[in-house]
C-alpha positions as CSV (number, residue, x, y, z in Angstrom):
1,X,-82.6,-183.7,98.5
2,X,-78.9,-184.6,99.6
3,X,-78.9,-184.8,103.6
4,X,-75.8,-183.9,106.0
5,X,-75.9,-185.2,109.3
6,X,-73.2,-183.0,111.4
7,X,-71.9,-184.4,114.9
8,X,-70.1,-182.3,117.4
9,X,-69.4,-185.7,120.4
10,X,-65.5,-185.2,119.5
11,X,-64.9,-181.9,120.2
12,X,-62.1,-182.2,122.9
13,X,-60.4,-183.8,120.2
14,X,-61.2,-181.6,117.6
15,X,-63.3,-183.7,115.2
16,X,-66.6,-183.8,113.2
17,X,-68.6,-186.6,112.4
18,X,-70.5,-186.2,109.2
19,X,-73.1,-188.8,107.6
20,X,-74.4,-187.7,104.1
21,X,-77.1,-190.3,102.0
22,X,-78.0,-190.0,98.9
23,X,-79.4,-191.3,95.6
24,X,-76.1,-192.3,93.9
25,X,-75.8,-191.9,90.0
26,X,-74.0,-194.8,88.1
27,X,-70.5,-194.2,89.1
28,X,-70.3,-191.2,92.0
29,X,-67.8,-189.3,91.9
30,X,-67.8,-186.9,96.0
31,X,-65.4,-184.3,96.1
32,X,-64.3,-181.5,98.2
33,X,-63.3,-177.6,97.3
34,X,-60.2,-176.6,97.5
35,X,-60.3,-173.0,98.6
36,X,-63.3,-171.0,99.5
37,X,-64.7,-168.2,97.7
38,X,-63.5,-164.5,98.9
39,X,-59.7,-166.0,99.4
40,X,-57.9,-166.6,97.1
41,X,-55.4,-169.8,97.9
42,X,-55.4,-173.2,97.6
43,X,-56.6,-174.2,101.0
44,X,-56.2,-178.2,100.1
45,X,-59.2,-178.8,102.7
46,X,-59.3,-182.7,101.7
47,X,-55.9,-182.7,104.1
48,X,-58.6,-182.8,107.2
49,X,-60.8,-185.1,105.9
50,X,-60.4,-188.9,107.6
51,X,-61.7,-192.5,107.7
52,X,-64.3,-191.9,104.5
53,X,-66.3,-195.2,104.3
54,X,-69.7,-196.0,102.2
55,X,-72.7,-198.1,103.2
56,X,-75.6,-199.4,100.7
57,X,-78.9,-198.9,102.4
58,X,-78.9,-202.3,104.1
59,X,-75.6,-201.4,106.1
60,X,-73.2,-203.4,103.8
61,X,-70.1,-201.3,103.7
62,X,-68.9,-200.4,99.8
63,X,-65.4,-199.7,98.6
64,X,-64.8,-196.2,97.9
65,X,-61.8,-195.1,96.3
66,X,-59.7,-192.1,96.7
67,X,-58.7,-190.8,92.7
68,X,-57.2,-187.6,93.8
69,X,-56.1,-185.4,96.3
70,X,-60.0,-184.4,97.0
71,X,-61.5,-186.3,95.5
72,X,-63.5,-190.4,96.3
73,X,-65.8,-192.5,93.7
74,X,-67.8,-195.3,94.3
75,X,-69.0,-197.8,91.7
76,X,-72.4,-200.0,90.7
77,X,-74.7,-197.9,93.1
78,X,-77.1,-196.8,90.2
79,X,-80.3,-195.2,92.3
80,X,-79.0,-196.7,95.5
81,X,-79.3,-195.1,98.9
82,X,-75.9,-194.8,100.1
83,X,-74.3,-193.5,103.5
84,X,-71.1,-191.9,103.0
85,X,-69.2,-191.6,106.5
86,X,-66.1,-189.2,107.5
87,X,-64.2,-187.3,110.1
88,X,-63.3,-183.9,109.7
89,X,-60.2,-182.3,112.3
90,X,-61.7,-178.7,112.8
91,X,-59.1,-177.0,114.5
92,X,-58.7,-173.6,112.4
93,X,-59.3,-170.5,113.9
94,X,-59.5,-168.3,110.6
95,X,-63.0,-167.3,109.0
96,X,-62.2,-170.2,106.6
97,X,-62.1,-173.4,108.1
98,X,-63.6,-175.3,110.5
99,X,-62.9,-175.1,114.6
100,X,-64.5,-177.1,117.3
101,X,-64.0,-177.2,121.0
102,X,-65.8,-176.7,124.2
103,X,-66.5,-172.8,123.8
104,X,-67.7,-172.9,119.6
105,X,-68.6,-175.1,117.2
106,X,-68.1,-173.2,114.1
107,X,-68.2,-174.4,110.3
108,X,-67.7,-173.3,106.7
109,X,-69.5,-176.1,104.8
110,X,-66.9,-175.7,102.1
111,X,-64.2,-177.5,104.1
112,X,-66.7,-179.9,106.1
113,X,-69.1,-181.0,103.6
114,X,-68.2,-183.6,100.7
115,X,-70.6,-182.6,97.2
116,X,-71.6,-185.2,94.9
117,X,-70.6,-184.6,91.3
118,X,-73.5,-184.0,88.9
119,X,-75.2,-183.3,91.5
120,X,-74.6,-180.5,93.5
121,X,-77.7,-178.2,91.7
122,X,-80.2,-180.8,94.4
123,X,-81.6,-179.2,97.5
124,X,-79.5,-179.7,100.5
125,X,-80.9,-180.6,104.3
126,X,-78.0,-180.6,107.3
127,X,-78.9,-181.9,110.6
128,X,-76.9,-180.6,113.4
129,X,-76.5,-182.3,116.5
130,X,-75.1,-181.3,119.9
131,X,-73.9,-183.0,122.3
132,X,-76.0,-182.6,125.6
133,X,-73.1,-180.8,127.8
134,X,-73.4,-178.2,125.0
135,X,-77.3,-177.8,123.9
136,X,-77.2,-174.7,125.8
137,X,-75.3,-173.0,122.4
138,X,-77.1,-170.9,120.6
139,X,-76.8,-170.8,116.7
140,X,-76.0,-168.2,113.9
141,X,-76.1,-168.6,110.1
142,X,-77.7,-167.1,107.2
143,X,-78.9,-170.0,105.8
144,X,-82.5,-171.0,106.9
145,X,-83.5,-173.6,109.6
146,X,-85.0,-174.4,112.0
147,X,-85.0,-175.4,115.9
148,X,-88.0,-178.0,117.0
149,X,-85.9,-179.8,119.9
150,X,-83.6,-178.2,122.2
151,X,-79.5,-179.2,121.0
152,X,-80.6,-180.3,117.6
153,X,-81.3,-177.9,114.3
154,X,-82.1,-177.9,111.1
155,X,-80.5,-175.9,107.9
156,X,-81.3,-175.6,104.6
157,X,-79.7,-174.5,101.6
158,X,-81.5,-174.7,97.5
159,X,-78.2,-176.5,96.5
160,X,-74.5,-177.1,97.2
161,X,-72.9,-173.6,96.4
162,X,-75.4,-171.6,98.7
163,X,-74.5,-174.3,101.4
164,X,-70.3,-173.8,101.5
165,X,-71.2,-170.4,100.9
166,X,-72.9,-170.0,104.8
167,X,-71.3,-170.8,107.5
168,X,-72.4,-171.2,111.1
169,X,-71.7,-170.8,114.7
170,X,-73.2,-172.6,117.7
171,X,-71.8,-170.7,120.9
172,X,-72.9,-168.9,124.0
173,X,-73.2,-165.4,121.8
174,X,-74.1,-161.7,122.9
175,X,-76.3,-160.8,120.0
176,X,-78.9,-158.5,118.8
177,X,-81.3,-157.2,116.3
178,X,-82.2,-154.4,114.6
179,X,-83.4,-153.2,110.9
180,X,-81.7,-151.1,108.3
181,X,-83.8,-149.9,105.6
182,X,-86.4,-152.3,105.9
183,X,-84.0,-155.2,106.4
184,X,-83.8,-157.5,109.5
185,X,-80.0,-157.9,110.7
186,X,-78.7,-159.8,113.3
187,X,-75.1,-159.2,114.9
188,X,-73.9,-161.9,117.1
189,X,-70.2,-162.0,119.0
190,X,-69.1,-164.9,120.1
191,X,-65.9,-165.8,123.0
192,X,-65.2,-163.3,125.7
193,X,-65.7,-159.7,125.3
194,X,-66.9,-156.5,127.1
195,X,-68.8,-155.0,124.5
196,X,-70.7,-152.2,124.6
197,X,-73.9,-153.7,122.7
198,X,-76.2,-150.5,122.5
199,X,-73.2,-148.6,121.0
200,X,-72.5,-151.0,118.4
201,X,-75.9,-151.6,117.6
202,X,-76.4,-147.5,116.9
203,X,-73.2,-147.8,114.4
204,X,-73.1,-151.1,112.9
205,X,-77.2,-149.9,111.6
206,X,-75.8,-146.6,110.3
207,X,-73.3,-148.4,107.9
208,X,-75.7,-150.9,106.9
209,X,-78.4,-148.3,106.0
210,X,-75.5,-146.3,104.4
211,X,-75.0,-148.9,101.8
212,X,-78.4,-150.1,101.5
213,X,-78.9,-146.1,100.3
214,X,-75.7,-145.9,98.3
215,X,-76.7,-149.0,95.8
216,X,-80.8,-148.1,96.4
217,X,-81.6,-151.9,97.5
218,X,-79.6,-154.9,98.7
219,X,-79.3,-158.4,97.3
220,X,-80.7,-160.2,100.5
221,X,-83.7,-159.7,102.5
222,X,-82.1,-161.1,105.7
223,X,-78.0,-160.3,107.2
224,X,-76.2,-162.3,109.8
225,X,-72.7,-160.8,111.3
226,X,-70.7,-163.4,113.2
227,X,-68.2,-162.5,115.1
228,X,-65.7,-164.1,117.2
229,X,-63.7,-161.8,119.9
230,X,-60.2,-163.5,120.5
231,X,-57.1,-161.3,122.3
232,X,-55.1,-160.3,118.8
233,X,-56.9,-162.3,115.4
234,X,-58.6,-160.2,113.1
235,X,-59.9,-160.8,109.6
236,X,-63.1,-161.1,107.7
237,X,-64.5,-163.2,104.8
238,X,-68.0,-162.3,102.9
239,X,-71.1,-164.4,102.2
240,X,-74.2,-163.6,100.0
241,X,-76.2,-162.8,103.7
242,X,-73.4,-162.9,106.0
243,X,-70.2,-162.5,107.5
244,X,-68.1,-164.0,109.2
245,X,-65.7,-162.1,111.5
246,X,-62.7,-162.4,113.8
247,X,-61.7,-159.6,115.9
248,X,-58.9,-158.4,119.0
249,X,-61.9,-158.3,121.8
250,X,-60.2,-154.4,122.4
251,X,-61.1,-153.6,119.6
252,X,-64.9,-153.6,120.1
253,X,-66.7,-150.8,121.6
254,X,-66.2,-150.0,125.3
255,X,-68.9,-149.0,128.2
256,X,-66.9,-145.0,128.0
257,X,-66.5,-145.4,124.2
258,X,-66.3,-141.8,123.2
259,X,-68.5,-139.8,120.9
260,X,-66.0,-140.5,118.0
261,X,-64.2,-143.6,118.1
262,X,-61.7,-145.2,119.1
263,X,-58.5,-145.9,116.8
264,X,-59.3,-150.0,118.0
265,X,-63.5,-149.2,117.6
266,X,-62.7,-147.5,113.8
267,X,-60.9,-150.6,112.7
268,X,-63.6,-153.0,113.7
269,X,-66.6,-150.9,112.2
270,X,-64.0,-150.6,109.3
271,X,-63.9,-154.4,108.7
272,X,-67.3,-154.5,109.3
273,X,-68.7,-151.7,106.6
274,X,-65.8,-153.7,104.0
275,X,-67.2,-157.1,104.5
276,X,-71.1,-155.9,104.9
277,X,-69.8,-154.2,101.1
278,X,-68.7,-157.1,99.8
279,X,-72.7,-158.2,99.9
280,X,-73.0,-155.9,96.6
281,X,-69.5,-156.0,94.9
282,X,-68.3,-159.6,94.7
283,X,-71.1,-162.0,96.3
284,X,-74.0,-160.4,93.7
285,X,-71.8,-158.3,91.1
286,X,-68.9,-160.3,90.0
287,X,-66.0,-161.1,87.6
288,X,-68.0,-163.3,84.9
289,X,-65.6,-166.4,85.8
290,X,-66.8,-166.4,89.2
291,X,-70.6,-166.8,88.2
292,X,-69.8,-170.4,88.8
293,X,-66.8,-171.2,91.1
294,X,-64.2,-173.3,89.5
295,X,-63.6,-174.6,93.8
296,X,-60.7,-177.6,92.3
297,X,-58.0,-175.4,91.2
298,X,-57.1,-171.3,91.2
299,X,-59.8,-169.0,89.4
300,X,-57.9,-166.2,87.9
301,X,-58.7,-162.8,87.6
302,X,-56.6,-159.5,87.0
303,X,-59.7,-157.5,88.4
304,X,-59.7,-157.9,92.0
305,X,-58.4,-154.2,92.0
306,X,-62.4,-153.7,91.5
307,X,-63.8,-156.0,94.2
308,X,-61.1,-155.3,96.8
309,X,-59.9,-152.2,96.1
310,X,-63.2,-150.4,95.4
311,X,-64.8,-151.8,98.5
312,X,-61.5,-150.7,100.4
313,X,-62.3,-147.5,99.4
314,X,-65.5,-147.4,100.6
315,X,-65.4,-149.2,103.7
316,X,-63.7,-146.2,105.6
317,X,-66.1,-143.3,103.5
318,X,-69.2,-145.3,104.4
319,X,-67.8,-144.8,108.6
320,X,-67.8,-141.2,107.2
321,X,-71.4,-140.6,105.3
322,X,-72.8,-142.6,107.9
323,X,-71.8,-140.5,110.3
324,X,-70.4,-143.0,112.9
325,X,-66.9,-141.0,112.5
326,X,-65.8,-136.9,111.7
327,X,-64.4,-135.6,109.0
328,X,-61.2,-135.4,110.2
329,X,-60.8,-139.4,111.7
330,X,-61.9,-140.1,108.0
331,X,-59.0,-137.6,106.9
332,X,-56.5,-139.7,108.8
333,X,-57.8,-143.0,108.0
334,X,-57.1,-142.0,104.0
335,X,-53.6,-140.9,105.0
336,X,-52.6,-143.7,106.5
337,X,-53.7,-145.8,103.4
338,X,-51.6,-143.1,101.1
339,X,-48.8,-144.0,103.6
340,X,-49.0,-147.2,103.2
341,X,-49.0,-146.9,99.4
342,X,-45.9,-144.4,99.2
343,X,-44.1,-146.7,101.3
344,X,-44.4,-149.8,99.3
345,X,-41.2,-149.3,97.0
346,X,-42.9,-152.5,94.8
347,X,-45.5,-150.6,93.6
348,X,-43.7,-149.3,90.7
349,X,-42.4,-153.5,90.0
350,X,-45.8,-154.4,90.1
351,X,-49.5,-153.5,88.6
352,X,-52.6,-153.4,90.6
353,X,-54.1,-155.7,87.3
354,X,-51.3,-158.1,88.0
355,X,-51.4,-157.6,91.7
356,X,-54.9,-158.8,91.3
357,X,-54.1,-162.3,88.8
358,X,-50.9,-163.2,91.5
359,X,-53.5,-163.1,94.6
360,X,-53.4,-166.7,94.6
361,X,-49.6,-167.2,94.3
362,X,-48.6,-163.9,96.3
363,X,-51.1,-161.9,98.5
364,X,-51.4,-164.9,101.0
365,X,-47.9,-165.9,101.0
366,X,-46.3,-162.8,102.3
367,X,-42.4,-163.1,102.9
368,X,-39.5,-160.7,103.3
369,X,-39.6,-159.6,100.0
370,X,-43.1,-159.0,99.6
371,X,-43.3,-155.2,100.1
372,X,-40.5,-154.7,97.9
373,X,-41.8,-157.3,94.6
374,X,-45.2,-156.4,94.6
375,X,-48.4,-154.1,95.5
376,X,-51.3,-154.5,97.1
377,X,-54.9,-155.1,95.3
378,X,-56.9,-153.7,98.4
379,X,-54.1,-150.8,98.9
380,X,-53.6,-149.6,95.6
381,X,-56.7,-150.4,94.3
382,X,-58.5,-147.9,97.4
383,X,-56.5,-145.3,95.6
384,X,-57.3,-146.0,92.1
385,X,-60.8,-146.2,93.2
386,X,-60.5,-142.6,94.9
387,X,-58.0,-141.6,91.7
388,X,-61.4,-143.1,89.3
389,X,-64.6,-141.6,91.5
390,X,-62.4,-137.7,91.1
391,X,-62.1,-138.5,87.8
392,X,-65.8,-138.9,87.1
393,X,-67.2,-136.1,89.2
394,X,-65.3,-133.9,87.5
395,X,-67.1,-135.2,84.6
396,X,-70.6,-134.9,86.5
397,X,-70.7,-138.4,87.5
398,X,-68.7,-140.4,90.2
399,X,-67.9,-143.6,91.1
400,X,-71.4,-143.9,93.4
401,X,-73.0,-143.9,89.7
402,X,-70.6,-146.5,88.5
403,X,-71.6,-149.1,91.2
404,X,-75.1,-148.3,91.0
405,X,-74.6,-148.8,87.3
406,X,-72.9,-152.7,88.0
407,X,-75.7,-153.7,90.4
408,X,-78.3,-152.9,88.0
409,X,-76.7,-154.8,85.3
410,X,-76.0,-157.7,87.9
411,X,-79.8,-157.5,88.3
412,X,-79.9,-158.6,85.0
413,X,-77.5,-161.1,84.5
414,X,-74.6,-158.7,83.1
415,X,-71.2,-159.3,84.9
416,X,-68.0,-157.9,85.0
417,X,-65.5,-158.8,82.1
418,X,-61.9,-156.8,81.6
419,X,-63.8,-154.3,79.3
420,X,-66.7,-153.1,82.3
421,X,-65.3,-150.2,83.5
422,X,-63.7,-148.6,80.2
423,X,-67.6,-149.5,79.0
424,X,-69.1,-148.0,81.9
425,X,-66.9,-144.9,82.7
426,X,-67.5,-143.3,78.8
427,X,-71.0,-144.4,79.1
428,X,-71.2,-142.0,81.9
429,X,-69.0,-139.2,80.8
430,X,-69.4,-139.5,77.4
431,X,-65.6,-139.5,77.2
432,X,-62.7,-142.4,76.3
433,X,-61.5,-143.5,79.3
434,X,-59.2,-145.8,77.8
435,X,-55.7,-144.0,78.4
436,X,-56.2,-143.5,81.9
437,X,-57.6,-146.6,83.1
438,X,-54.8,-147.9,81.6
439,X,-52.4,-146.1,83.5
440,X,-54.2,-146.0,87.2
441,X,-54.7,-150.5,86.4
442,X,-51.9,-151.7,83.8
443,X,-49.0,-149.1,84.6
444,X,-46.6,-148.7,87.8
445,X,-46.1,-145.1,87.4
446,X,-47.2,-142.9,90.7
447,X,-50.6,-142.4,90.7
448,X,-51.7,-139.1,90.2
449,X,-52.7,-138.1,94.0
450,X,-51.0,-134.8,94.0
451,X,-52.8,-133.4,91.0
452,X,-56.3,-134.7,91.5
453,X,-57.0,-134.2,95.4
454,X,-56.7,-130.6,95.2
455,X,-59.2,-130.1,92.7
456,X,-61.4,-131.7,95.8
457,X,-60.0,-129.0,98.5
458,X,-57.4,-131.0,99.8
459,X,-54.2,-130.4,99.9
460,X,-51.2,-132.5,99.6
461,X,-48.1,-132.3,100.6
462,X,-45.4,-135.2,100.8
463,X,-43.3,-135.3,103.8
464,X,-40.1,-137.1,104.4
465,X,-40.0,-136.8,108.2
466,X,-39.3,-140.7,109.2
467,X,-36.3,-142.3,108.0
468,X,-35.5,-146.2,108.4
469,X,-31.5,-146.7,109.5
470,X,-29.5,-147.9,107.0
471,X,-32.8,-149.0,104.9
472,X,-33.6,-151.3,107.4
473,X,-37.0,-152.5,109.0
474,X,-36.0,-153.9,112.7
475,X,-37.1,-156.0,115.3
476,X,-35.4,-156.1,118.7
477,X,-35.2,-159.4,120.5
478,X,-33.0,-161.2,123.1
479,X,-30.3,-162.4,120.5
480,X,-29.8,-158.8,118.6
481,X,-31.5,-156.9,116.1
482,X,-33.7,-159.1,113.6
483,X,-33.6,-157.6,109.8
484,X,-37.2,-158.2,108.9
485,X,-36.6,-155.8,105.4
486,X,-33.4,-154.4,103.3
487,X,-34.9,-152.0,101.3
488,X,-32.9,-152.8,98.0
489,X,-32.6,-148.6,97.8
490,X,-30.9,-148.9,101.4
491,X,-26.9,-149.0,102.2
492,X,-27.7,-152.1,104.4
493,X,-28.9,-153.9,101.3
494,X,-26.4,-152.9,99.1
495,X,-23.3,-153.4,101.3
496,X,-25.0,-157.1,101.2
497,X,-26.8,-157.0,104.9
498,X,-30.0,-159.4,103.9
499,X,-33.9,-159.7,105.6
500,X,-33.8,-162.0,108.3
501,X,-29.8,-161.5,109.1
502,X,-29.5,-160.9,112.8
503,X,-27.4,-157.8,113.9
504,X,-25.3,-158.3,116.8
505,X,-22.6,-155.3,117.2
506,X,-22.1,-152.2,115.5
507,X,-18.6,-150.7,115.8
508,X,-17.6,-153.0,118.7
509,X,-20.8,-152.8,120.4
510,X,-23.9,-154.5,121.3
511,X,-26.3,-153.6,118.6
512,X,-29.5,-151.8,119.2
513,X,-31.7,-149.8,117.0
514,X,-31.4,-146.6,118.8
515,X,-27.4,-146.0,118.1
516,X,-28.1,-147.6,114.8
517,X,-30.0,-144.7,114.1
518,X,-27.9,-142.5,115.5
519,X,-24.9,-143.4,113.4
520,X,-27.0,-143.6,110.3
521,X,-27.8,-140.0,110.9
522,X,-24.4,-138.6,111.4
523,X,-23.7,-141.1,108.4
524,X,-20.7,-142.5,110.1
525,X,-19.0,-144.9,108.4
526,X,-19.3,-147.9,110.5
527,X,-18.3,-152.2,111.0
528,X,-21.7,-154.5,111.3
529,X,-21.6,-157.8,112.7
530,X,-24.0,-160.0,112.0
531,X,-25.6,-163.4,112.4
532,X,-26.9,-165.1,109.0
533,X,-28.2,-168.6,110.1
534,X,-25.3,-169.6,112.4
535,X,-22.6,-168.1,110.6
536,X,-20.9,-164.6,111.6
537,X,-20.4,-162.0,108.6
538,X,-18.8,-158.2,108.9
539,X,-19.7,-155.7,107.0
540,X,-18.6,-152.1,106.2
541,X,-20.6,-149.2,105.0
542,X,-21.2,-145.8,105.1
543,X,-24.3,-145.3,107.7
544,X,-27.3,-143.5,106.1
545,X,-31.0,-142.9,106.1
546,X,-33.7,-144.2,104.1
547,X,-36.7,-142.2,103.8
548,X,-39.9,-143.2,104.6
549,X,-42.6,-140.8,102.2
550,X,-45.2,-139.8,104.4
551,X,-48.2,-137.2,103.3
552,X,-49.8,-134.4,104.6
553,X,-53.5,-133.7,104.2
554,X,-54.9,-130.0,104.8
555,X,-58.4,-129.0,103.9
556,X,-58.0,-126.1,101.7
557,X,-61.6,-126.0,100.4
558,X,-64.5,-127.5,102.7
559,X,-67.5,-126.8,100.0
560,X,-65.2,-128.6,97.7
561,X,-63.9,-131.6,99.8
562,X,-68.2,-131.7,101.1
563,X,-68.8,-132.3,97.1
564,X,-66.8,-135.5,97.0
565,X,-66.9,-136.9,100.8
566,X,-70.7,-136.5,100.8
C-alpha cells in the first residue's frame, strides 16, 4: 500500500505538506499528471509542486533528481522504505486544482499527489490532517474513509487513478442526504449561501432518479455533489461517484423560490443533471483511448461531440422528464442553445468531429476569434444529439435506446471507437446510417433543424429581429467603446476596424453604442476613430446592420412534441 500523508498548517500561505513512503523499485521514477480527466488542457500541475526531498528509512536524506518538467527519479533504493517530501501552492479556485485557506481545504489528488511509476495499480491510504484551529471542518469525497479522531481522516482508494480521480472538501458545509432509486446521495455546499435546502433536496433527487431510470442502473452505489457557492464562478468537472461544483451563490434556490424556477435556479440544476450525466457517458462508457488515461501529454479524440454534446442534450430534458421544470422553461432553454448555435458564424469553418480533436488546443483558450474559427463540441453537439434521437424515433427507436445500448456494452468491456454510433444506429433501425452521421459529425453544412423539428410538433421559424452595429460586439467602458468581436461578414471588419480596437468618436463625437446603432440603422455613411494599442486610426464606411439569427419555437402538435420530450 503507497501512503500520503496530507498537511493543511500552511494554509494562510496557501501550501500543502505532503509525505508519501513507499517500497521503492530499483530506480523510481514519481511523476505528476499533467491535466485531469474531464478537461481537456495541459494543466502543467508540476509548476506548484516545491522543495521535493527523499529520505531512506533511517532519515538519511537521498538525492532525487528532477528529469522532466513532472517528473523526479531516485536511484539504488531497491525494496527500500523511502519518504518522499513536497510542498504543494493550492491556491486555484477552479474544480481542478487545489485551494487552501481558512474557509476550505479542497483537493484534486491529481495535482497534489506524486504517483510512482510501475506502480500506481497498489492500494493507496491518505492521511489527512488538520490543523486544530480548523478540526471543526467537516469532510466530503467519494472515496472511502474514515474518521476515528476528531481533525484527522482517513481515505482510501484501490489504486492511483481512482485516487486523482476523487477529490475532497474539508469546510463548514450545509449538506444533506437522501436516496434516488435505491442509491444513497449526499449534496454538500460549501462558502456562504442562503440556500433553500428542502427545495433543492426535492429537485436535485428528481434528476438523479431520472437518470438512474433512463440508463435502468447506475455505475456507483454511493454519489457525493460538492459544491462551492462563490459571488460569480461557475463550472463543473465529473468523477466516477462525484462532482465537484462551483456556483454564483444566486444562483441556488431561494426561501420564495417559485413553483418553476428561477432562470439563476434552472442553470444550477442544469449543471448539476450534466455533471450527475457524465456518471454514465464518459466516467463508465468511454472513448476506448481513455480506458487508461495517457495524464503526461494530450489524449486525442474527435468524439467528444458524444460525451459533451450528448449529455448537453440531456442535461436540460432530464430538468424536463423529471419534472423539476414545464414544458415551456424546457422550450426556452432549447432555443437559447439553437441561438447560440445560429449565431456562431464558425460553425460552417469548423466540424463538431474536429471541434472535438482541437478541445485541447482551442475550447480552453478562447480568444477574439474564437466564435468566428470554430464551434462548439457541447453546443453543436446538443443539437446533433437532438438532430440523431429525431432521427431514430422516426425509425422506432431513439437516442434513449442508443445510450442504454453503450452502457450495456460498457458493462461488458466494449467502448466507444469512431465506428460506435454508425454500428449502433443501423443496429437499431436496421438502416445505413452512414451518410448522415456524416453530415450532422464530419460536415459544416446547417444542420437540419427546420426539417426535422416539425415532424415532432414544433415549429420553427428563424427570426432576424436583433442586429449587431456595424458587425460589432461592444463593450462600453470609461475610455470608449471596446470591440470585443468584428464579425468578418460585418462593415466594421471589412473597412479594417479589428476585436480589441477601442472606439472613441463617431462623426466628431464621443462614441457610444446607442448612436452607433443608430447610424448603422439609417446606414449613414459615417468617420470612426479609434484606439488600436496607443495609436489613433480613422476609418470610413458605410454604417450597417449585422443580423443576429434568432428562432422561434411554437408547439404546433402537443401529442407529437409529448412523443419525443417524454
Amino acid at each position: 500500500m503507497l501512503h500520503y500523508q496530507i498537511e493543511f498548517d500552511d494554509y494562510r500561505q496557501h501550501l500543502i505538506h505532503v509525505s508519501l513512503r513507499f517500497l521503492a523499485d530499483p530506480t523510481q521514477v514519481l511523476w505528476l499528471p499533467s491535466w485531469i480527466p474531464g478537461s481537456y488542457l495541459i494543466r502543467e500541475f508540476a509548476k506548484h509542486i516545491e522543495s521535493v526531498r527523499a529520505f531512506d528509512e533511517d532519515g538519511r536524506q537521498l538525492n532525487i533528481d528532477k528529469i522532466s518538467k513532472n517528473q523526479w527519479r531516485l536511484f539504488n533504493t531497491d525494496h527500500e522504505l523511502i519518504t518522499v517530501e513536497y510542498d504543494v501552492y493550492a491556491y486555484d479556485l477552479s474544480v481542478r486544482g487545489a485551494y487552501v485557506d481558512q474557509t476550505r481545504l479542497y483537493v484534486n489528488p491529481a495535482c497534489v499527489c506524486l504517483a510512482l511509476q510501475d506502480q500506481e495499480h497498489k492500494p493507496v491510504e491518505v492521511e489527512v490532517f488538520l490543523p486544530t484551529e480548523l478540526k471543526h471542518f467537516d469532510l466530503a469525497t467519494g472515496l472511502e474513509h474514515k474518521s476515528l479522531v476528531k481533525g484527522r481522516h482517513t481515505l482510501y482508494a484501490k489504486d492511483y487513478m481512482q485516487l486523482i480521480d476523487s477529490p475532497f472538501e474539508l469546510a463548514e458545509q450545509t449538506r444533506f442526504n437522501f436516496t434516488a432509486q435505491g442509491i444513497e446521495h449526499e449534496f454538500v455546499v460549501s462558502g456562504q449561501h442562503q440556500m433553500n435546502a428542502t427545495r433543492m433536496q426535492q429537485d436535485i433527487e428528481k434528476i438523479c432518479a431520472a437518470e438512474i431510470e433512463l440508463f435502468g442502473s447506475a455505475p456507483f452505489d454511493r454519489y457525493v455533489f460538492m459544491t462551492m457557492a462563490t459571488q460569480n464562478s461557475y463550472g463543473g468537472l465529473e468523477h466516477p461517484n462525484s462532482t465537484s461544483l462551483l456556483t454564483p451563490r444566486d444562483d441556488l434556490p431561494k426561501y420564495n423560490e417559485g413553483n418553476e424556477p428561477s432562470a439563476a435556479y434552472q442553470r444550477f440544476l442544469g449543471l448539476c443533471s450534466h455533471e450527475y450525466f457524465h456518471a454514465w457517458l464518459v466516467k463508465f462508457i468511454r472513448p476506448e483511448n481513455f480506458v487508461n488515461y495517457e495524464l503526461k501529454q494530450e489524449s486525442y479524440t474527435s468524439l467528444l461531440w458524444i460525451f459533451e454534446g450528448i449529455t448537453s442534450y440531456y442535461d436540460d430534458l432530464i430538468l424536463y422528464r423529471s419534472g423539476v421544470i414545464s414544458q415551456a422553461s424546457y422550450l426556452n432553454l432549447l432555443k437559447a442553445q439553437i441561438d447560440r448555435y445560429l449565431q456562431n458564424p464558425g460553425r460552417f469553418i469548423q466540424s463538431v468531429a474536429e471541434s472535438s480533436f482541437d478541445a485541447w488546443i482551442k475550447f480552453y483558450r478562447q480568444d477574439e476569434n474564437s466564435n468566428q474559427a470554430g464551434t462548439s463540441y457541447y453546443n453543436k453537439g446538443a443539437l446533433v444529439a437532438l438532430c440523431l434521437d429525431l432521427g431514430l424515433r422516426s425509425h422506432g427507436s431513439s437516442l434513449d435506446d442508443l445510450l442504454r445500448l453503450l452502457y450495456n456494452r460498457a458493462q461488458q468491456g466494449i467502448q466507444v471507437n469512431e465506428r460506435t454510433m454508425y454500428e449502433l444506429c443501423k443496429e437499431l433501425t436496421g438502416q445505413d446510417w452512414g451518410d448522415r452521421l456524416n453530415f450532422l459529425i464530419n460536415h459544416t453544412d446547417e444542420l437540419p433543424l427546420e426539417q426535422v423539428l416539425p415532424e415532432f410538433g414544433l415549429g420553427y421559424q428563424l427570426k432576424q429581429d436583433k442586429a449587431l452595429a456595424l458587425g460589432l460586439k461592444l463593450q462600453q467602458k470609461a475610455d470608449g467603446l471596446h470591440v470585443v468581436q468584428a464579425r468578418r461578414e460585418g462593415v466594421a471588419a471589412q473597412a479594417g476596424i479589428s476585436a480589441l480596437d477601442v472606439i472613441v468618436a463617431v462623426d466628431g463625437l464621443k462614441a457610444t453604442e446607442a448612436a452607433l446603432l443608430c447610424i448603422a440603422k439609417q446606414k449613414q455613411n459615417c468617420q470612426v476613430h479609434v484606439f488600436r494599442r496607443d495609436e489613433l486610426l480613422s476609418f470610413e464606411l458605410q454604417a450597417a446592420e449585422t443580423p443576429l439569427a434568432e428562432v422561434e419555437l411554437k408547439v404546433l402538435d402537443q401529442d407529437k412534441l409529448a412523443s419525443w420530450l417524454n
